[in-house]
Each structure stands twice: as C-alpha cells, then as structure tokens.
C-alpha positions as CSV (number, residue, x, y, z in Angstrom):
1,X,0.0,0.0,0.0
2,X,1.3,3.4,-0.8
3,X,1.8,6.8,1.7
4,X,-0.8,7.8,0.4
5,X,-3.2,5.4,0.9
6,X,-1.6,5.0,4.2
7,X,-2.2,8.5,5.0
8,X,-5.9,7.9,3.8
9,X,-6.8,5.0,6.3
10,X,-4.8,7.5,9.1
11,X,-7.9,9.5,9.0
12,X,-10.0,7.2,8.8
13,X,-10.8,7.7,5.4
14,X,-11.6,4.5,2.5
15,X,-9.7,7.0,0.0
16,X,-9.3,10.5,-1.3
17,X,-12.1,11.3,-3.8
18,X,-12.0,14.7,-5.4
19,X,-15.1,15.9,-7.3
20,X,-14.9,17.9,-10.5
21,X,-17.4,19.7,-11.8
22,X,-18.1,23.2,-14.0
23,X,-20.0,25.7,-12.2
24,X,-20.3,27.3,-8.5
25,X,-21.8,24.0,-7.7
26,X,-24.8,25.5,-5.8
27,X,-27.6,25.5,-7.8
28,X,-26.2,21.9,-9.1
29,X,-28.0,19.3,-6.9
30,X,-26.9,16.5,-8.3
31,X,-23.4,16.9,-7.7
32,X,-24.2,18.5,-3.7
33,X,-25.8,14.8,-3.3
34,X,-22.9,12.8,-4.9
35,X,-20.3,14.9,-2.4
36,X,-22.4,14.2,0.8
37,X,-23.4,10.4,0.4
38,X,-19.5,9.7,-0.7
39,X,-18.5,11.5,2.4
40,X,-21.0,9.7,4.2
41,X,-20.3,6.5,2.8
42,X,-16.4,7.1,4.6
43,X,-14.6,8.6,2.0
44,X,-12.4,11.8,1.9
45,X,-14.0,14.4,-0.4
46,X,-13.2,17.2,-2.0
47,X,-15.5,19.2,-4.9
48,X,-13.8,21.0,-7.0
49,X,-15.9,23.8,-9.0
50,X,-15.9,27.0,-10.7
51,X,-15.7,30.5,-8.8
52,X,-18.1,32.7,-10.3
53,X,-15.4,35.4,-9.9
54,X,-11.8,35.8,-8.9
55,X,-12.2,35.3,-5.4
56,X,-11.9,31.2,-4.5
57,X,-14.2,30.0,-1.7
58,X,-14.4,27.2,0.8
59,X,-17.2,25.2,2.3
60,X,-18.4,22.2,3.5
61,X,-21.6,19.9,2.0
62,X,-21.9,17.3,5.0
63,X,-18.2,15.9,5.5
64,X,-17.6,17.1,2.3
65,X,-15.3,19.8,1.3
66,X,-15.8,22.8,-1.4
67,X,-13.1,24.7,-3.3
68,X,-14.4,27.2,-5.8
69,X,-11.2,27.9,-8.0
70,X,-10.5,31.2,-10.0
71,X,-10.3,30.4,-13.5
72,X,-8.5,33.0,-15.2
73,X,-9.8,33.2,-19.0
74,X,-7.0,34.3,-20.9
75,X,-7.8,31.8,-24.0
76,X,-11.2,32.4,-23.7
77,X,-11.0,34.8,-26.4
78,X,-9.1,32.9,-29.7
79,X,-5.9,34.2,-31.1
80,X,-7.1,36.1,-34.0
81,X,-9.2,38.3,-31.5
82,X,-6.1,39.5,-30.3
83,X,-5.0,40.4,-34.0
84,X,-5.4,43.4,-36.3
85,X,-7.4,42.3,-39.1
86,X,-5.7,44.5,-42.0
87,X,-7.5,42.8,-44.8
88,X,-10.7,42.3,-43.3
89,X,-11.5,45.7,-42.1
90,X,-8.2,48.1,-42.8
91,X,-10.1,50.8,-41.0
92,X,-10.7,48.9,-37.7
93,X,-8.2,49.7,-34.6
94,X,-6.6,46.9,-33.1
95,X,-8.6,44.7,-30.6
96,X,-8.5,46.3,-27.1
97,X,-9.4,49.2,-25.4
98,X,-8.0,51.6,-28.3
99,X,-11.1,52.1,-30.4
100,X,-12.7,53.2,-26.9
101,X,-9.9,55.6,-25.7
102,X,-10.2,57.1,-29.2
103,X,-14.1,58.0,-29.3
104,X,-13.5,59.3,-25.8
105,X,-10.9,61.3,-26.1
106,X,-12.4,63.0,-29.4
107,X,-15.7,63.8,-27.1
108,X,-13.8,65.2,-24.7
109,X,-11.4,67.0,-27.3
110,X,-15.0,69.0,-28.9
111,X,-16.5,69.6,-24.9
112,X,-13.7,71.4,-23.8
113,X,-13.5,73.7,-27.4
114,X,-17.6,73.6,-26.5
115,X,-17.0,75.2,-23.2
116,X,-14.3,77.5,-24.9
117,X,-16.5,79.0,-27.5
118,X,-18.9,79.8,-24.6
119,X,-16.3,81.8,-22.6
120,X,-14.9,83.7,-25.7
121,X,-19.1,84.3,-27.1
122,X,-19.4,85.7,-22.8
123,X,-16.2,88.3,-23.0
124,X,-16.9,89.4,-26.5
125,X,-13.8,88.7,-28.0
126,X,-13.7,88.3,-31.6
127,X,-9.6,87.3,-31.8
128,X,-10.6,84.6,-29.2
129,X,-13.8,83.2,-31.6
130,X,-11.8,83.3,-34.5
131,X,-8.9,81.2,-33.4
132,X,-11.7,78.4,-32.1
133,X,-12.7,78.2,-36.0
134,X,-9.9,75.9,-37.0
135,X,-9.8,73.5,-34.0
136,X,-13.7,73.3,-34.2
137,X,-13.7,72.2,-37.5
138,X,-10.7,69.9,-37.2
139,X,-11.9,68.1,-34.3
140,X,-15.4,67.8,-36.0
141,X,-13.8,66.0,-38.7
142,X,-11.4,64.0,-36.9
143,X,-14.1,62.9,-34.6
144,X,-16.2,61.7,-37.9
145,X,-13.0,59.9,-39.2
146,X,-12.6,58.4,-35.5
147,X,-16.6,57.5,-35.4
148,X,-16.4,55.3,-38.8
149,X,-13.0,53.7,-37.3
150,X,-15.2,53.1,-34.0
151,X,-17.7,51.5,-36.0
152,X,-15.7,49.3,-38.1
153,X,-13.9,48.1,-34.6
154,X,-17.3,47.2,-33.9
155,X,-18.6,45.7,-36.6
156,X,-15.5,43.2,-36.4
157,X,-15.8,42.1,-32.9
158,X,-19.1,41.1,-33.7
159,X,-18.3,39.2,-37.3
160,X,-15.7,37.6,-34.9
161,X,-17.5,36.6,-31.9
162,X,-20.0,35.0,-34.4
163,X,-17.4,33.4,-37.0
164,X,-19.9,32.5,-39.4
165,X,-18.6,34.2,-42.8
166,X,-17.4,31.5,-45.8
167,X,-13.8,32.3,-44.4
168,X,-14.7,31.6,-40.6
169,X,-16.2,28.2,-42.0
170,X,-13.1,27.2,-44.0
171,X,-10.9,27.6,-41.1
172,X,-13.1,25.6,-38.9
173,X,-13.0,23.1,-41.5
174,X,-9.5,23.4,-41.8
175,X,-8.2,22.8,-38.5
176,X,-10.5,19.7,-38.3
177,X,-9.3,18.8,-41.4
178,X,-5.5,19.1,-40.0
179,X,-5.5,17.9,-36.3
180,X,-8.7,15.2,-36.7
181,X,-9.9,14.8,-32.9
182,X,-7.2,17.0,-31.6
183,X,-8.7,20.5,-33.3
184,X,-11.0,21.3,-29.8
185,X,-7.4,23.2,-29.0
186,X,-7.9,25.5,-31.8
187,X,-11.1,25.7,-31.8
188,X,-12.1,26.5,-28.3
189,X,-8.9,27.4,-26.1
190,X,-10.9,28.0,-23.0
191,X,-11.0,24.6,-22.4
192,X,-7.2,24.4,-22.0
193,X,-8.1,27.3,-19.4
194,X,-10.1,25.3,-16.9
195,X,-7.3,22.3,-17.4
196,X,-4.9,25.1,-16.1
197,X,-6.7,26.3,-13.2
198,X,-8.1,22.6,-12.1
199,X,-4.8,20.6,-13.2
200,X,-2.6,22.1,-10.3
201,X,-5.1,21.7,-7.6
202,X,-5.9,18.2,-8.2
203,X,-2.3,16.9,-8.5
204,X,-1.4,18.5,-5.4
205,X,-4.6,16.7,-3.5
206,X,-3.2,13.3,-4.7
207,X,-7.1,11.5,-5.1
208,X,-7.5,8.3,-5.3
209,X,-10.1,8.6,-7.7
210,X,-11.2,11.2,-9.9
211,X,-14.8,11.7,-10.4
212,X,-15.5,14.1,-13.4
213,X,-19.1,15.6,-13.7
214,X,-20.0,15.9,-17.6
215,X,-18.2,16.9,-21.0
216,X,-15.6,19.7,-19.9
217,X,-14.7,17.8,-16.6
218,X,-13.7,14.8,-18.6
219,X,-10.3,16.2,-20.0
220,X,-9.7,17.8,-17.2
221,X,-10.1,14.6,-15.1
222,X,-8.0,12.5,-17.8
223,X,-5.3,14.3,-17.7
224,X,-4.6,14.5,-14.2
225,X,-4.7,11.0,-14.7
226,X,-2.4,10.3,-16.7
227,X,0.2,12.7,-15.2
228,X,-1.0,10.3,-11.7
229,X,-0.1,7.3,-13.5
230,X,3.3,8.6,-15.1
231,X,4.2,9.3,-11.7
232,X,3.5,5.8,-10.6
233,X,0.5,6.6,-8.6
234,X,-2.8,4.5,-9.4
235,X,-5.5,7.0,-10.1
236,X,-9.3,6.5,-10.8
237,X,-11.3,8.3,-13.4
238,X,-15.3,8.1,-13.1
239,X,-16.8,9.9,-16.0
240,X,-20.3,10.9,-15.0
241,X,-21.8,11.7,-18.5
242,X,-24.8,14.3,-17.6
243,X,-25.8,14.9,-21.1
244,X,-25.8,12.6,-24.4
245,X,-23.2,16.1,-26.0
246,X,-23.9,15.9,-29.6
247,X,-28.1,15.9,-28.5
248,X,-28.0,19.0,-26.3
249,X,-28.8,23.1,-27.8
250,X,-25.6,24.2,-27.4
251,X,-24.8,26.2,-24.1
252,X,-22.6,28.9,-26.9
253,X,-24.0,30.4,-30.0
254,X,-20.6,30.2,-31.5
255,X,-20.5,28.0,-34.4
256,X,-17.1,26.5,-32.9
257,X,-18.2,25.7,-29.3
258,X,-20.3,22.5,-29.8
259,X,-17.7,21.0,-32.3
260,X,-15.1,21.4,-30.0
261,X,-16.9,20.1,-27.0
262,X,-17.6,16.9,-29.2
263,X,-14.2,16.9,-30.0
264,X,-12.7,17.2,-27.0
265,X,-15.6,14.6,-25.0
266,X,-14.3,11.8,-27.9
267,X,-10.8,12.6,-26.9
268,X,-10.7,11.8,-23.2
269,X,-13.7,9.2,-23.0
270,X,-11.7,6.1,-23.9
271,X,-9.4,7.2,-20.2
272,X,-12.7,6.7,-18.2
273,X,-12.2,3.4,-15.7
274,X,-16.2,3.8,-15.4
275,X,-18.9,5.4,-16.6
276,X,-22.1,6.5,-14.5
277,X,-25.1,8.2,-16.3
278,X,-28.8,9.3,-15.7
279,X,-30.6,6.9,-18.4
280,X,-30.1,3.5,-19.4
281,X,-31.1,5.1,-23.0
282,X,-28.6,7.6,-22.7
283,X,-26.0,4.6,-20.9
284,X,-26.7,2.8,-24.5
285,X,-26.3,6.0,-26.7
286,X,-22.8,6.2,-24.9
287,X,-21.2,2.9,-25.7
288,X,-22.5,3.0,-29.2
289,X,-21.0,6.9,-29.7
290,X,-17.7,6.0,-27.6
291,X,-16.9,2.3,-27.7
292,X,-17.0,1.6,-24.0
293,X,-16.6,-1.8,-23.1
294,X,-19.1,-1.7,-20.6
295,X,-22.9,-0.2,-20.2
296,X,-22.5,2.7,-18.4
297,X,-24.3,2.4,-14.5
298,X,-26.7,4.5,-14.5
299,X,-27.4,7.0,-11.3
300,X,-30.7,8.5,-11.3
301,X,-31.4,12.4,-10.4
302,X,-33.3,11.5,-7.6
303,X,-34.3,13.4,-4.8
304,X,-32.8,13.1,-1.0
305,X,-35.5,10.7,0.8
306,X,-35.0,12.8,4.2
307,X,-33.6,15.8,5.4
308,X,-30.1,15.0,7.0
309,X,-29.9,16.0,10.5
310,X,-27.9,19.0,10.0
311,X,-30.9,20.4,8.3
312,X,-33.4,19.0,9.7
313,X,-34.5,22.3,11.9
314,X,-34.3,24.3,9.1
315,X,-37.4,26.0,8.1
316,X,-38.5,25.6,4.6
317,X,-39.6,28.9,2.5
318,X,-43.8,28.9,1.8
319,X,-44.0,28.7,-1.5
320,X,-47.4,30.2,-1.3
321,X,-46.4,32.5,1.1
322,X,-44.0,33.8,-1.1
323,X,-46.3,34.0,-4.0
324,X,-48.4,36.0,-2.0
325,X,-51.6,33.7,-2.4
326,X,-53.6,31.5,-0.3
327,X,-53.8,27.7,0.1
328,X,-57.4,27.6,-2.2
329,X,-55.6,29.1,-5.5
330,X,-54.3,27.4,-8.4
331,X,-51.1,27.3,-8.9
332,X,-48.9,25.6,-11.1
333,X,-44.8,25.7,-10.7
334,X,-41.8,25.3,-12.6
335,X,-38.7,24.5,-10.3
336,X,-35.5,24.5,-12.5
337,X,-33.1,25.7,-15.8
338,X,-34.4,28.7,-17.7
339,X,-34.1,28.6,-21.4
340,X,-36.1,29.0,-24.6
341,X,-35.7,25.5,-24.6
342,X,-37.6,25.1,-21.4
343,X,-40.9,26.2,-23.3
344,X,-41.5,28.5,-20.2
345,X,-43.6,31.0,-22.4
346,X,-46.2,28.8,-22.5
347,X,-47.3,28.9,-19.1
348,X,-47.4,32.6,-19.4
349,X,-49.1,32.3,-22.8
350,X,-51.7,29.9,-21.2
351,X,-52.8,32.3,-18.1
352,X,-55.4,34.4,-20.2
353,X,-57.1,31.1,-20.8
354,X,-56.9,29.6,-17.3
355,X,-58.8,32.2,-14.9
356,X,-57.5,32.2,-11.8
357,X,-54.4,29.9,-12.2
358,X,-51.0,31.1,-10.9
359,X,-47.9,30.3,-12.0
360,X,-44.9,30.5,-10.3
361,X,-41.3,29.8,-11.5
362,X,-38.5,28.6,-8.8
363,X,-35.6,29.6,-11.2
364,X,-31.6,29.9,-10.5
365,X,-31.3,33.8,-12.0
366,X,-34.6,35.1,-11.4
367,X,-33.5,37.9,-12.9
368,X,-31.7,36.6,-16.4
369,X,-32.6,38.2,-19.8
370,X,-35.2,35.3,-20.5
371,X,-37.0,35.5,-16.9
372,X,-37.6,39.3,-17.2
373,X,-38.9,38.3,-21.0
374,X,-41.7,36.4,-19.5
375,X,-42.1,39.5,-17.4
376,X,-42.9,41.5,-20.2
377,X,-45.0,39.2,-21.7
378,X,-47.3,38.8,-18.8
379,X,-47.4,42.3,-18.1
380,X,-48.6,42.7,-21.8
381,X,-51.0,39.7,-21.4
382,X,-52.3,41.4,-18.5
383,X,-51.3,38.3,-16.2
384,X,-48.2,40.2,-14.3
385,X,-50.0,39.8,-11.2
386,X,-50.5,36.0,-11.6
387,X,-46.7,35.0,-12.2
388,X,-44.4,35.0,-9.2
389,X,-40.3,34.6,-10.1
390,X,-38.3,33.0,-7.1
391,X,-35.1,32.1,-6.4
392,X,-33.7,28.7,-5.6
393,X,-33.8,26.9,-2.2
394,X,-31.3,24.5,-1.3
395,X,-31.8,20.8,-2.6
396,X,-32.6,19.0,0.8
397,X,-35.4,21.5,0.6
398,X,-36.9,21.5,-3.1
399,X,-39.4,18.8,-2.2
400,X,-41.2,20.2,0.6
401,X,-40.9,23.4,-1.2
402,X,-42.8,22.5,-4.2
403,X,-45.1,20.4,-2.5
404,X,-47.5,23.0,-1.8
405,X,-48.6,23.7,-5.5
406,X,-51.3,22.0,-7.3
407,X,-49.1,21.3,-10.6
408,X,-46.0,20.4,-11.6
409,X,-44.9,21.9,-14.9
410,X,-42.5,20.2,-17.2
411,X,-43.2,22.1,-20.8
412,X,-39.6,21.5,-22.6
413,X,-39.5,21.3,-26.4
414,X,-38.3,18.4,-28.5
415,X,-34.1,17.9,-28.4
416,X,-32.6,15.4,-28.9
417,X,-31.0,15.2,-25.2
418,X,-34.4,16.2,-23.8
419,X,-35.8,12.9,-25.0
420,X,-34.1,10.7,-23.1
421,X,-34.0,10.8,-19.4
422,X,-36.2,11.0,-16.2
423,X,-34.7,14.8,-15.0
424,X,-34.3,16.0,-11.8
425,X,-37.1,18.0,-11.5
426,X,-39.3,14.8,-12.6
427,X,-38.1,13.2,-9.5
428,X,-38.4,16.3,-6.8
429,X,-42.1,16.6,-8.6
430,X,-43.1,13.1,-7.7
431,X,-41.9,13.2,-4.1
432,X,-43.9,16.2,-3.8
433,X,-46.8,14.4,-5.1
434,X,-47.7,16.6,-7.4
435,X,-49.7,15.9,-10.8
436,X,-47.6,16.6,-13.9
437,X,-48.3,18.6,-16.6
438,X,-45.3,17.2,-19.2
439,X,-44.4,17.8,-22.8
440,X,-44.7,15.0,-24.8
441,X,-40.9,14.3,-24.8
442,X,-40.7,10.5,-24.8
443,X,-38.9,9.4,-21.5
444,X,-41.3,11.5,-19.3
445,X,-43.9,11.6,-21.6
446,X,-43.9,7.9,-21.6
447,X,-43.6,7.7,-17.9
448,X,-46.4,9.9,-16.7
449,X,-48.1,8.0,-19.5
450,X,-47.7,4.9,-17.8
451,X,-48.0,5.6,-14.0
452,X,-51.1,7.7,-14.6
453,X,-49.2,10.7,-12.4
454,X,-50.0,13.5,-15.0
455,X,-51.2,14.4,-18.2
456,X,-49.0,14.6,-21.4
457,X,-50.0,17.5,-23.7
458,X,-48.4,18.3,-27.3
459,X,-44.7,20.8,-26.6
460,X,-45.1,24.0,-27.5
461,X,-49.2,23.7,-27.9
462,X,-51.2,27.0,-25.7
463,X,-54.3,24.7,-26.8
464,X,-53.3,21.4,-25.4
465,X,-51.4,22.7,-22.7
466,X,-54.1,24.2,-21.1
467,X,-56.1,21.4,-21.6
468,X,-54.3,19.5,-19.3
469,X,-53.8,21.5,-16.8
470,X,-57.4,22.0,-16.4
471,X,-57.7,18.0,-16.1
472,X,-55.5,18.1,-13.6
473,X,-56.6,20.9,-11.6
474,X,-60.4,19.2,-12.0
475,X,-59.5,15.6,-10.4
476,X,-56.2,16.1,-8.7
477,X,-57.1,13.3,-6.1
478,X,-56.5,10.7,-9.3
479,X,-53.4,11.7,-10.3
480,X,-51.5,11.9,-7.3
481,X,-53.3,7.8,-6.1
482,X,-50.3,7.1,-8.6
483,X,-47.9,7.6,-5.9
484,X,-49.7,5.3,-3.3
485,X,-48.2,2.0,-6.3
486,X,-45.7,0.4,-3.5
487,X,-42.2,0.9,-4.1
488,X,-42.6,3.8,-6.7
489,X,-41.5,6.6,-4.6
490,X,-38.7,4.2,-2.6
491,X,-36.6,3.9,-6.2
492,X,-36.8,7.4,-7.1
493,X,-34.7,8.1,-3.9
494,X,-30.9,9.9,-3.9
495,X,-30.3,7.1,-1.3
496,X,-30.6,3.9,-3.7
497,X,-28.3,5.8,-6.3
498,X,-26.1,6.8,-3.7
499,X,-25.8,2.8,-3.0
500,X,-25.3,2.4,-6.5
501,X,-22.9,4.9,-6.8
502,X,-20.5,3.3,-3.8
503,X,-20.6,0.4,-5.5
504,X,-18.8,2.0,-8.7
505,X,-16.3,3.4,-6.5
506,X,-15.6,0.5,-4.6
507,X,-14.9,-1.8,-8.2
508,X,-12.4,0.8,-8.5
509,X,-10.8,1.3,-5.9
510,X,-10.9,-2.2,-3.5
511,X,-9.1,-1.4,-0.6
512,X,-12.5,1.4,0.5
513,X,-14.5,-1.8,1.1
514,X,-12.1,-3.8,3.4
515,X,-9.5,-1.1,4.7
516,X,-12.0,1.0,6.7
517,X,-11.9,2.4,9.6
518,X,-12.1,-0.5,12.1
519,X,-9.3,-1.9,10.0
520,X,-6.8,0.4,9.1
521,X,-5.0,0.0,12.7
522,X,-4.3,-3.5,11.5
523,X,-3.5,-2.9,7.8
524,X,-0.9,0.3,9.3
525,X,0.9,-2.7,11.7
C-alpha cells in the first residue's frame, strides 16, 4: 500500500475522492448529493468547482469539502481576436481598449472647445472666436474619421464573436481537417483554461479517484490522470456523463463551441475506468458513440429521501407564502433551468385562458434576460400579477418546497438530449406528489403515461397545454393515487443511487470496502 493510501486509512478515510465539476456548484444538486453520500459512505472528499469570480471559496456539504477555483480566461477569447485584421476591415483599430480611448478622447477633445467657444461668445472677444474656427472644424472632422474607425472596430468584434462568414467556415474546417480529434485546442482554447486552473489543484490533493461531472470535466479529469499514473500513482477516473453532448442546444451560439466540446468529450472518453449516467437510453447511446466496453451504470437524479440531521430544523420557504396567495388558489410551478428550450412561455401564454391559475417559477437567475422576457409578456398579457419569479432553495429543501402547488410543470421542447432521461425535476415533482403537466418528450412523456401521475400535452401547444392543466386541476385526487403503487417513490430516492454509486467506486478502488476504519489499525501494523 502506498503513503498515500496510508495517510488515507490514518484519518479514517476509504480513500481520497476529489469531485470535479463546471459551475459554482450551488444550484447543481446533483453533484451537492454525490459529495455528501460519498462522504457519508467514509470517504475523503473534496469538490472541486468554478468560482463565479476571482475570489476562491471554501465550504463544507456534510463531510464534504468545497473549493471554488479562480479560472482565469486568458484563451477564452481565440488568437485572432487579439490580432489586427488589416484585410478584413483596414479601418478597424486593433482589438482592445483603443477604439474606446479614441471616441472618448475626441468627445472630450469637442466639450472642452464647446466650453471655450462659450467663454470667448461671454467676453466678446472676436480674436478669441476666430482662433476656435480651426480647432472646431478639425476636431469635428477627426471625430467623424474616429466614429467610422469606432464602428468598423465594432462591426469586427461582432463578425468575430459569431465566425460564421465563408472564411470563418473554411478555417473551422481546416483545422479539423489538419488535427482530426485534436482541433477542440484550436477551436475552443478555453477549455485548455479550466485544465490550467483545475490541473494544479488536483495533483497537489493526490485522489484516489477522480470523479469528473459531464463533457468539460472529462479532460480535465484524464489528464490529471495520466500525469497520476506517469508518476507511478494508481488513479481512478469516473466519468459521470450528464448529457448525451452531440443531443443537447448548445450552451454557446458560436459555431465553434459544440464541435469542440464533441471533440474534445471523444478525446478523453476512452481514459474513463467507469462510466455513470442518468438513463439507461442515454448509458446505451454512450457505448455506441464512444466504444465503451461496458454499459454505463446509470445514477438516477433523484431526490434526497429525508432531510439530513444537519438540516433538519431548518425551516423551509412557503411557496405560497412567497407567491403571496392563499392555500385555495391554483397554482402551477416550474422548479429548474431557464431557457427557450424550457418552453417556459407557455405557461405565461396559457394564463389568459386559465382564470385564476397562478404560475410560479423557482428559477436559479430570477432575474436573467429570459426571466424578465416572460415578465414583459405577462405584463402585456395582463397576467403580471399571476406570475411569481423565485429564487432557488437549497436541494434538501426543493421537495417540501414544491409540495405545496397544485401542478407540476415540465413544458420542454423536443431535443434530442431532452428525449431521453427522467430529470431532476421529474423526481423532486413526484416526491412532492404533485400531478404533472409534461411535454410530450418520450422518456417523461412515456412515464407519466404509464404511471397515470400526470397528463401529457403536445410541446409548444397553448391549446393542449391548457387542456391538461385544467384536467389536472379538476380531479387532482386521481393523479397523485399514482404515488400510493408500493415501491414507486422508494426507487426514485438519492439514497438507492447513492448505493449504486458506492458500488462503482468500490470496483475501482478495492481497498475502500475492506481497509476501513475499524481496519486500518491493522493494515498500518
């Protein structure tokens, strides 16, 4: 047994586990859940995620431990954004704060003869007008010559942020054409940028096992693999595959991002020791796509059954409360992501139609672009008053949260990654035991379908979907008698996956299951 591992049993630890995933991780309840019930389970772990600004941060999830990381962004922006683009635009400054500085410094230039022309016009002095004529007329030139230069600058960040001309789609082509599978480096930089910032922290913790939370964690979990391995320490790499990638509306509008992102996921899948997924559909899309050797396990979004005991005074937020209605009103909620694919519109769209009904929308950015969208439409709708915008609450308290609406929305349109799982939210709705209302996307679709826990309308139909919420809403006794069916509720729990999820890391890594605590006096003599 190495020091390492040595040093692990010390503390009464099965192994060092560190946690990579993308974003702040709050907001991300999947990954909170697979952080606590590892810890739980006897483990040492530490998430690694994202600081949503230069500061890093520290916390603890259970016996877990957080660390935010600063992720500086210097390739975030490609190369030729740094360059001049002489043939392209010859009028356009070069990229950076130039073009600016210039525009400025011209307004300022014609303010200051401005507030000179005033003074010599207040003394009457002729001589002091006169000599004004010249500057005046060269800075309003000048500043016209700067303004076209300004807008050029301009127009060029914008062609380049977007890259879709015939010569941004040759070069594309090109470098795939050149580097095959390798091109994700030219294409998207950035994600060299998180390898950087990660890459350091993770060597330095020594894990274990590396458990890498969808498509951008991947590399950055195979590589501090391999550099593991070259130094002759056995290292772990669990790939949890969130999303089937080529499926999903990509998270960028540049044409670049989702070819890299495939790119780069083909890349590093083949250093995964296991896979762990949220579908068996999506578990068989992945061996097909990637060549794994075995089905991927698949670890369902579920819910936590009970409130740990940390929490467990807590109060939770009333929804109503917070909606400002009382218990005898309609209302139907939406607890999750908001995007145009989300199909969020339509329970605005549907209000005029359903008298009475609130709405209410439990949302991470309550204030995003899209949110205050739907704002605008209800307030021309004439519904403002019946749609209520709320923040998140923290997972162990989404399910009690929820429960006290009538409906639980699910209107997303037809993708191709939308198709196949059971999401989150489909879980922390049925715990809730609340009716669904569900697009007819064909995992969910099918499910509600089958259980008899909702009604299934057509995505993106006003008509349809307000036909079944008003079914709902008429017999909502029926729909929720689907949760009474024995045993449904018990394997929708965060607890079985979190079973199943030990069980993946003890294949990997052996010594967790025998070397615990009890035995590591023994194992150290």
């Amino acid at each position: 047994m190495g020091p390492d591992n040595i040093t692990a049993l010390r503390s009464g630890s099965r192994g060092r586990i560190v946690m990579l995933v993308d974003n702040g991780v709050n907001g991300d309840s999947r990954v909170q859940k697979e952080a606590r019930s590892a810890a739980e389970a006897g483990w040492d772990v530490v998430l690694l995620g994202k600081s949503p600004n230069k500061r890093e941060q520290n916390w603890q999830i259970g016996g877990a431990e957080v660390r935010l990381l600063s992720v500086p962004q210097p390739m975030h922006r490609r190369r030729h954004e740094y360059r001049r683009a002489v043939l392209r635009s010859p009028l356009a400054y070069r990229p950076g704060p130039l073009a600016a500085y210039r525009r400025q410094k011209m307004k300022a230039w014609r303010a200051d003869l401005n507030i000179s022309l005033i003074e010599a016009t207040a003394t009457g002095s002729a001589t002091s007008k006169a000599k004004l004529v010249v500057p005046r007329l060269s800075a309003k030139v000048l500043s016209r010559w700067v303004e076209l230069r300004f807008r050029k600058t301009s127009a060029l960040e914008q062609r380049r942020r977007q890259m879709d001309s015939p010569l941004d789609r040759f070069t594309t082509a090109m470098w795939q054409r050149l580097m095959g599978g390798r091109a994700w480096r030219k294409l998207d930089p950035y994600l060299l940028d998180l390898e950087l910032a990660y890459g350091k922290v993770i060597d330095e913790l020594k894990p274990d096992l590396i458990h890498a939370n969808d498509f951008r964690m991947l590399g950055v979990g195979a590589r501090a693999t391999l550099r593991a391995r070259a130094g002759k320490r056995d290292v772990k790499l669990v790939w949890d595959a969130h999303e089937y990638l080529p499926g999903i509306k990509p998270w960028n509008s540049h044409p670049r991002w989702h070819v890299a992102q495939c790119l780069h996921e083909l890349e590093y899948s083949k250093y995964a020791d296991a896979v762990t997924t949220v579908s068996a559909t999506l578990a068989d899309m992945l061996v097909e796509r990637h060549g794994l050797k075995r089905t991927p396990d698949v670890i369902l979004n579920a819910p936590d059954g009970e409130v740990s005991r940390e929490h467990a005074d807590e109060p939770v937020p009333d929804l109503r409360e917070l909606c400002g209605i009382g218990a005898d009103v309609p209302l139907s909620v939406y607890s999750g992501a908001a995007a145009t694919q989300r199909g969020l519109d339509i329970m605005v769209e549907s209000l005029p139609r359903l008298p009475g009904v609130h709405v209410a929308f439990v949302v991470l950015r309550p204030t995003s672009a899209y949110m205050n969208g739907l704002v605008e439409r209800a307030e021309e709708l004439g519904v403002a008053d019946r749609v209520h915008i709320l923040p998140y609450v923290p997972h162990y308290q989404v399910v009690p949260f929820l429960a006290a609406a009538n409906v639980g929305v699910i209107p997303i349109h037809h993708w191709p990654n939308h198709e196949i799982a059971l999401i989150t939210k489909f879980f922390e709705y049925s715990h809730a035991r609340l009716p669904f209302v569900v697009s007819d996307v064909k995992t969910m679709g099918d499910m509600v379908a089958k259980t008899g826990q909702g009604e299934v309308f057509k995505a993106d139909d006003v008509e349809d979907y307000v036909r079944a919420v008003k079914a709902v809403l008429k017999e909502p006794k029926a729909y929720r008698a689907a949760y009474d069916v024995p045993g449904l509720l018990e394997q929708w729990t965060w607890k079985a996956q979190a079973e199943a999820l030990d069980r993946v890391y003890l294949a990997l890594v052996p010594g967790g299951a025998s070397e615990t605590v009890e035995d590591s006096a023994e194992v150290m003599a």
